[in-house]
C-alpha positions in Angstrom: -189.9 87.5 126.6 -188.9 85.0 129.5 -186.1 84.3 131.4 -186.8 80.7 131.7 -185.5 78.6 129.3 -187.7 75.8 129.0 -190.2 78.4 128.6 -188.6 80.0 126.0 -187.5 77.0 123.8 -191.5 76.4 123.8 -192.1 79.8 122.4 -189.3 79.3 119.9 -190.8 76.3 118.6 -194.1 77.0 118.7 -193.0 80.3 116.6 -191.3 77.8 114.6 -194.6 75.4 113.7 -196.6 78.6 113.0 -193.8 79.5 110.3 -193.8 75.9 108.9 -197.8 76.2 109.2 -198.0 78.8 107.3 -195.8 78.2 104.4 -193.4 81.5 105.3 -190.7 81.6 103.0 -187.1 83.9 102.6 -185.9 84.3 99.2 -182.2 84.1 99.1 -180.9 85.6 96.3 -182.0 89.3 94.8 -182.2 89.8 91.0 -182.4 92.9 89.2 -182.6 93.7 85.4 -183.0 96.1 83.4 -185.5 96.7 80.7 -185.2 99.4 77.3 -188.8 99.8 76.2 -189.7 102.1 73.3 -192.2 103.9 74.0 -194.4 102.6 71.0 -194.6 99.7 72.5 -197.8 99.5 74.3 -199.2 96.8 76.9 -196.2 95.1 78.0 -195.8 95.1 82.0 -193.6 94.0 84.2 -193.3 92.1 87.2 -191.3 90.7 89.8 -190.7 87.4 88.2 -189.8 89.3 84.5 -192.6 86.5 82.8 -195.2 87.6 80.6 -198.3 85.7 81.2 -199.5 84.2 77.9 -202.4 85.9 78.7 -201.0 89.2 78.5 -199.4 88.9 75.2 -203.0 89.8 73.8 -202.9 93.1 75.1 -199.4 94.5 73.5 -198.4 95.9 70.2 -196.5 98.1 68.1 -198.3 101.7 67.7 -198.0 103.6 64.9 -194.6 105.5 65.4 
């Protein structure tokens, strides 16, 4: 922290190139949902996104219920 200004306009923009350097990012907006599983259901996870990786698909199905 410093007093001078021209000083600290060159630490703001220097903290400024590092965040554009290294790709920093704020996500503006906040989504929840909400999810009823039966519990025969086996393999499916979430995530943050709420995609299912085609990938994953080969890991869930329907138990025996």
């Amino acid at each position: 922290m410093t007093l001078d200004q021209t000083k600290r306009m060159q630490m703001y923009n220097k903290a400024e190139q590092q965040l554009v350097n290294d790709v920093a990012w704020l996500p503006m907006d906040q989504r929840f949902g909400t999810h009823l599983l039966k519990p025969y259901v086996i393999g499916r996870v979430f995530n943050a996104q709420d995609l299912v990786p085609p990938d994953d698909w080969a890991n869930v199905y329907i138990a025996a219920h």
